[in-house]
C-alpha positions in Angstrom: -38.4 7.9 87.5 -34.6 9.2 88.9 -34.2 12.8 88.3 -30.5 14.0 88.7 -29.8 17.6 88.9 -26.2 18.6 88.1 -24.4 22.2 88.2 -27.8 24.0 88.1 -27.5 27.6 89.6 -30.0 30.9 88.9 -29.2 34.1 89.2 -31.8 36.9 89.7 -30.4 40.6 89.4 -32.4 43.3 91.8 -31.2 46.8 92.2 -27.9 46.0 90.8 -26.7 42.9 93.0 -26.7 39.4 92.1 -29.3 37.0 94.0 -28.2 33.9 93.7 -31.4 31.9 94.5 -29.5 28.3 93.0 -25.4 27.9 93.9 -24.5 25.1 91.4 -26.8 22.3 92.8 -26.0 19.0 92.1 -28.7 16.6 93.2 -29.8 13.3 92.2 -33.7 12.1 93.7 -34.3 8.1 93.8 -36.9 6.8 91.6 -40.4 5.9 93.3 -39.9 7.9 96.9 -41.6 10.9 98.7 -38.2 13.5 98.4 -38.9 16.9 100.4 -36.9 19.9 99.7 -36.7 21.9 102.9 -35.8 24.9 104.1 -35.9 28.4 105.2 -38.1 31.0 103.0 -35.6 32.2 100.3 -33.3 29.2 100.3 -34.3 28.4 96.8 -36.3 25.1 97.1 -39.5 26.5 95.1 -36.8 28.1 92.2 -35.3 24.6 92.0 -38.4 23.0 91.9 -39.8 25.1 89.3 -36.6 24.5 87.0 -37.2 20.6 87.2 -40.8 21.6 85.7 -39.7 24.5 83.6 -41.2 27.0 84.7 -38.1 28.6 85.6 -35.1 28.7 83.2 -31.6 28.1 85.1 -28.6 30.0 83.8 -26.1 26.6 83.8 -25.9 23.3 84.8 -28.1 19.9 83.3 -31.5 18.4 84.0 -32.5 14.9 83.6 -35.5 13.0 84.1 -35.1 9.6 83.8 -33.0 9.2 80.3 -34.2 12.3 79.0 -32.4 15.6 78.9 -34.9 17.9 79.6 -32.7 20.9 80.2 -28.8 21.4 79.6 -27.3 25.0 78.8 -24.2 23.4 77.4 -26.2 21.1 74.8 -28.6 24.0 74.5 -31.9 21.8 75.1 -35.0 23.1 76.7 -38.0 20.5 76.7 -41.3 22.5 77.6 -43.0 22.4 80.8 -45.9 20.0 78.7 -43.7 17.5 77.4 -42.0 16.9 80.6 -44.3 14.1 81.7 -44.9 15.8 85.1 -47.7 16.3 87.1 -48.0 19.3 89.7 -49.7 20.5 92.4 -49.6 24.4 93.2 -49.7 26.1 97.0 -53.1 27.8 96.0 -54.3 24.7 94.3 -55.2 26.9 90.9 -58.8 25.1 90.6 -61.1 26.5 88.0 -64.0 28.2 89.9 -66.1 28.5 87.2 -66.0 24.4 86.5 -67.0 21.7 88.5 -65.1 18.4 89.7 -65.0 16.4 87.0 -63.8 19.5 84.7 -61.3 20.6 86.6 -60.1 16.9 86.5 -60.6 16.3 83.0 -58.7 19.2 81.7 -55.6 17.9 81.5 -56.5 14.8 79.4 -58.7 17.1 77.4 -56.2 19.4 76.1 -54.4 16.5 75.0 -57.4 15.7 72.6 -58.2 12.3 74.5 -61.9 10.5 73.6 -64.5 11.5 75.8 -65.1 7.7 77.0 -61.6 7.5 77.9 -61.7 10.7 79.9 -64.7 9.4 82.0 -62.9 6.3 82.9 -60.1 7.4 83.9 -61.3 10.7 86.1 -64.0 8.3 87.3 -61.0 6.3 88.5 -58.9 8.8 89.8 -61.8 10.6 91.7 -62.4 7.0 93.3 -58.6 6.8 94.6 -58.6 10.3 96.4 -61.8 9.5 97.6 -64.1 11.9 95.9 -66.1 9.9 94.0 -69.5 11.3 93.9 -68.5 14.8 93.8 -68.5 14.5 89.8 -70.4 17.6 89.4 -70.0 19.2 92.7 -68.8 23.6 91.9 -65.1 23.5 92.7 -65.9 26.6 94.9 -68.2 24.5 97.2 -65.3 22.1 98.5 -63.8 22.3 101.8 -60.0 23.0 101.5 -59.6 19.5 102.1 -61.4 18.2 99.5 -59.8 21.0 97.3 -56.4 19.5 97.9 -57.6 16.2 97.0 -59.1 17.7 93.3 -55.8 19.4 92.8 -53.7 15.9 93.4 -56.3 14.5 91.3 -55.5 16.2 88.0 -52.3 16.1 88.7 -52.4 12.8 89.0 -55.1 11.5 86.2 -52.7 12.0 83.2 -50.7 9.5 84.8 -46.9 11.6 84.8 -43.5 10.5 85.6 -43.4 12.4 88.3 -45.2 14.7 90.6 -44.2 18.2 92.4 -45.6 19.9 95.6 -45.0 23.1 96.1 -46.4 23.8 99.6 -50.2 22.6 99.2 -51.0 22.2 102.7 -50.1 25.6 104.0 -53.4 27.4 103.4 -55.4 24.2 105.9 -56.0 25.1 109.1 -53.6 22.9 111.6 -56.1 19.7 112.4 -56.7 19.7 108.5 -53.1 19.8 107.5 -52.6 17.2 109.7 -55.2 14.9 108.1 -54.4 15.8 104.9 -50.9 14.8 105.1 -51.4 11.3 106.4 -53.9 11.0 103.4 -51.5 12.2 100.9 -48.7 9.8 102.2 -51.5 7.2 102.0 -51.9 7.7 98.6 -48.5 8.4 97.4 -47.6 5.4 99.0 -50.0 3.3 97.2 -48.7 5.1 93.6 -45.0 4.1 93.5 -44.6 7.6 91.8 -41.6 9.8 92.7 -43.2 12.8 94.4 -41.0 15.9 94.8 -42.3 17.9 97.7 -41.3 21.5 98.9 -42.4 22.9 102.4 -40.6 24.6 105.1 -42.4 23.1 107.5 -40.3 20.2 109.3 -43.3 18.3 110.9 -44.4 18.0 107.5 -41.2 16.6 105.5 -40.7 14.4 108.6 -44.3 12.7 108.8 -44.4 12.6 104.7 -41.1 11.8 103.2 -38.4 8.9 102.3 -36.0 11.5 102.0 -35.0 14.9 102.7 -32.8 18.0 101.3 -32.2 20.9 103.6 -31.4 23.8 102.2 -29.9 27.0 103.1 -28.8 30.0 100.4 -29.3 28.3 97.3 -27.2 25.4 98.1 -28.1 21.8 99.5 -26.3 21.5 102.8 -27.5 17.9 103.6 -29.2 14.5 102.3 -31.1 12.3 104.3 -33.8 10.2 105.7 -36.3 11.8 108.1 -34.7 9.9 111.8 -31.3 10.5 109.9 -31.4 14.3 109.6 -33.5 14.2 113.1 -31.4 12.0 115.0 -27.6 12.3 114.2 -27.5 15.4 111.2 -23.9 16.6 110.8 -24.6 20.1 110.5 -25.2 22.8 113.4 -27.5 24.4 111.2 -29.7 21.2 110.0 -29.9 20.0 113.6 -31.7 23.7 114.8 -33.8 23.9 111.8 -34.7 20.1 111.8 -36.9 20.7 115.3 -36.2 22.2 118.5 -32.5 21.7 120.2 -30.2 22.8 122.8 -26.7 23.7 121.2 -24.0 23.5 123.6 -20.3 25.0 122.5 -17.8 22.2 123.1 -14.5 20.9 123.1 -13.3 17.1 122.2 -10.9 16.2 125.2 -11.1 11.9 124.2 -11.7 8.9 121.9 -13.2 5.9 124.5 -14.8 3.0 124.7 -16.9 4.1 121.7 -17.8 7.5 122.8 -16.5 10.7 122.6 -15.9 12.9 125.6 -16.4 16.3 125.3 -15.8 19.4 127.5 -18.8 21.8 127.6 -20.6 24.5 129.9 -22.5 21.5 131.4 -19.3 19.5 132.7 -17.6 16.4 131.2 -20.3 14.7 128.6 -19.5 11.5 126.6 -21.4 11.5 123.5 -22.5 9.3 120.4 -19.1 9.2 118.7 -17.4 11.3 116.0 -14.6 11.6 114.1 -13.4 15.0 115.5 -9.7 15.2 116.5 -8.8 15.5 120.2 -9.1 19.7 120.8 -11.3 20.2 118.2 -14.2 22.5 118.7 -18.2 21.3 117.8 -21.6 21.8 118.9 -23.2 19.3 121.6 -27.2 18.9 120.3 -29.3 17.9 122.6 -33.0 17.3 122.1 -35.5 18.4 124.9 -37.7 15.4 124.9 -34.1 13.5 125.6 -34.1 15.5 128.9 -35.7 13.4 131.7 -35.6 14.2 135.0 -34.8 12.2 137.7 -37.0 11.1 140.5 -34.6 9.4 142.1 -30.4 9.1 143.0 -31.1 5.5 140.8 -32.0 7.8 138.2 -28.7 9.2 137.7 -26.9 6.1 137.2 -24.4 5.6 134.3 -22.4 8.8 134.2 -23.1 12.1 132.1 -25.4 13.2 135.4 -26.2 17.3 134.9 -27.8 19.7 138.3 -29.5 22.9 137.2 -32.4 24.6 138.9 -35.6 25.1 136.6 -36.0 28.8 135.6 -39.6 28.8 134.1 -42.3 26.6 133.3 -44.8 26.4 130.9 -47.6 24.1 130.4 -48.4 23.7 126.8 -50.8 20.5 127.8 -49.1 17.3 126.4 -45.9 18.1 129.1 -44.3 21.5 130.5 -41.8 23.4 128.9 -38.9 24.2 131.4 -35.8 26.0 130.8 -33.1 24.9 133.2 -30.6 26.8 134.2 -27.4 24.4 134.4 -24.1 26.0 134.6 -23.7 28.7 132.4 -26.2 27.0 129.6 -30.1 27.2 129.6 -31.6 24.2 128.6 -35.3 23.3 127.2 -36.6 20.4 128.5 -39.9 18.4 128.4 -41.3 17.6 131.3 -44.5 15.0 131.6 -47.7 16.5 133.1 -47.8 14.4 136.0 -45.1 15.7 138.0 -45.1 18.3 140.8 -42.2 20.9 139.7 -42.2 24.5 139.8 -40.2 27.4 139.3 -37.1 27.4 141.3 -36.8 23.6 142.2 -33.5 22.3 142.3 -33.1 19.5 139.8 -30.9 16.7 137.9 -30.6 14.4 135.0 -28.8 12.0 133.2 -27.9 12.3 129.6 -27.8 9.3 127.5 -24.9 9.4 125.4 -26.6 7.8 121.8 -28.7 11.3 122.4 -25.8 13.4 122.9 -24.7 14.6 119.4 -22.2 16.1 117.6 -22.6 18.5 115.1 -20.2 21.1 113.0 -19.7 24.7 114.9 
C-alpha cells in the first residue's frame, strides 16, 4: 500500500516561538518495502510518523494511503487512527502486564467484536510466524525483551493492516539483542510483502533493515534513497556525516577528465568519482575510513591520487585500529587491519581510489 505525503507541515508553539517540527513535507513511500525515516533527535521523523497514523493532527498539507484520503486540511477530512488500516509498533512496546500472550495478541481482533474461533486461529498463526508459538499463556512481564518485541509485532501484525509503523522498537535491547532482533525483523518483514514504515536514528539500523531511506534534518526531508546509495555516493555534506563515519575535506573543482573530476584539496591534487560541479566551484571531498588502506609497498601506490601523512594516534578497538593521520593540513581517520606493525609516529602513505573519493555539497 503507497502512502504519499504532500504539503504536510506542524507547528508546535512553546514560549512564544514557533517550532516547526514538519516544513511542508512532501513524500511518497513505495508499496511493499522496508522505508526508514532517519534522522537526528528533533528532526521530526516520529511527528510525521504519528500524522500518517493520526495520532498527531498536521496544520496543512494531504495524506493518502493507498486511494484513501485519510487526512487533507483543504478537503477538511480526518479518518481516525482505527479506521486507518494500520498496524503499529511503539518504542516501549505498550504490552499489557496484567495479560498474558495470547491476550495481549488477541486484543486487537477482539475489540473489533471478531468470533472467538476465529481469534484463536489467527493468533495461533501469527504467534507461529514470530516464533512464539507455545508461549500462549506465558505473563507478558516474564518475556525477555526479545521476545517482547516479537509480541508487540505480533499484534500489530495479527489484524492483518495495510501498513505497519516502527517507531524506534529496538532501542531499549541491549546491543547483541538489537542486533538479532533486527535481522529477525527483516526476516519477517521480508516474508510479509507489507509496507513497513520504520523510524530510528540509528544508521546501522536503517542500513541493515531497509529498501529505502529518508534523512531528515529540521522538519524537512533532505534526501531519498537506497541504503549503499545514501552510503556510498549521497549528495549532501550533511547526509554523508550522519550516514556513518567520514573524513570531509574542503575542496575546489580545478577539471572535468577522462571521467573524473579533479579536485584541489588540503591533501594535494585528487581525482574523484565525477560530478557535475563547474570548474572553481567549491564542495566537500568524503572520504570513508575503511577506504583508507595503507600501503606496504611503493607497488601499493600505483595509479595516481597517492597521499604521505604520519599517523598521530592509534587505537585498537579489536576488529582493526583506529588511526588519525595527520596528512597536510587535514587529519584523517583511517582503519587499519590488526595484523600490521604501526605505531604512533610512523611515517606513512596511501592511495585513494577515485570511485571512493566523493563529492558532496559544502
Amino acid at each position: 500500500m503507497e502512502i504519499r505525503i504532500a504539503g504536510v507541515s506542524k507547528h508546535y508553539y512553546s514560549e512564544g516561538k514557533v517550532i516547526k517540527a514538519l516544513d511542508n513535507v512532501d513524500l511518497t513511500i513505495p508499496a511493499n518495502q522496508i522505508f526508514t525515516l532517519l534522522g537526528p533527535s528533533g528532526c521530526g521523523k516520529t511527528t510525521l510518523l504519528r500524522c500518517i497514523v493520526g495520532l498527531e493532527t498536521p496544520d496543512t498539507g494531504e495524506i493518502r494511503i493507498g486511494d484513501d484520503i485519510v487526512w487533507s486540511a483543504d478537503k477538511r477530512i480526518s479518518v481516525p487512527t482505527e479506521k486507518r488500516g494500520l498496524g503499529m509498533v511503539f518504542q516501549t512496546y505498550a504490552i499489557w502486564p496484567h495479560m498474558n500472550v495470547f491476550d495481549n495478541v488477541a486484543y486487537p481482533l477482539q475489540i473489533r467484536g471478531l468470533p472467538r474461533d476465529e481469534i484463536r486461529v489467527r493468533v495461533a498463526k501469527t504467534l507461529r510466524f514470530v516464533q512464539l508459538e507455545g508461549f500462549e499463556r506465558r505473563p507478558a512481564t516474564k518475556l525477555s525483551g526479545g521476545q517482547q518485541q516479537r509480541v508487540a509485532l505480533a499484534r500489530a501484525l495479527v489484524a492483518e493492516p495495510k501498513v505497519i509503523l516502527f517507531d524506534e522498537p529496538l532501542s531499549n535491547l541491549d546491543a547483541k539483542l538489537r542486533e538479532e532482533t533486527r535481522k529477525e525483523l527483516r526476516a519477517f518483514l521480508g516474508k510479509l510483502q507489507i509496507t513497513a514504515v520504520y523510524v530510528t536514528h540509528d544508521r546501522i539500523e536503517a542500513l541493515a533493515l531497509s529498501d529505502s531511506i529518508a534523512i531528515m534534518r529540521s522538519g524537512q526531508i533532505v534526501e531519498i534513497g537506497t541504503p549503499r546509495k545514501i552510503y556510498f555516493h549521497s549528495d549532501h555534506r550533511f547526509v554523508a556525516d550522519f550516514i556513518g563515519r567520514a573524513n570531509l575535506v574542503k575542496a575546489t573543482v580545478r577539471a572535468h577528465e577522462n571521467g573524473r573530476t579533479i579536485v584541489e584539496c588540503g591533501l594535494g591534487t585528487i581525482a574523484c568519482e565525477q560530478r557535475d560541479i563547474p570548474v572553481g566551484g567549491e564542495a566537500t571531498l568524503c572520504i570513508r575510513p575503511e577506504f583508507i588502506h595503507i600501503a606496504r609497498s611503493e607497488a601499493d601506490l600505483a595509479g595516481g591520487n597517492v597521499v604521505r601523512g604520519r599517523i598521530d594516534s592509534l587505537v585498537f578497538v579489536g576488529e582493526a585500529y583506529e588511526a588519525e593521520i595527520r596528512a597536510g593540513n587535514e587529519m584523517l581517520l583511517a582503519k587499519i587491519l590488526p595484523d600490521g606493525e604501526l605505531k604512533e609516529g610512523d611515517a606513512v602513505s596511501f592511495h585513494l581510489d577515485p570511485a571512493h573519493c566523493l563529492l558532496v555539497s559544502i
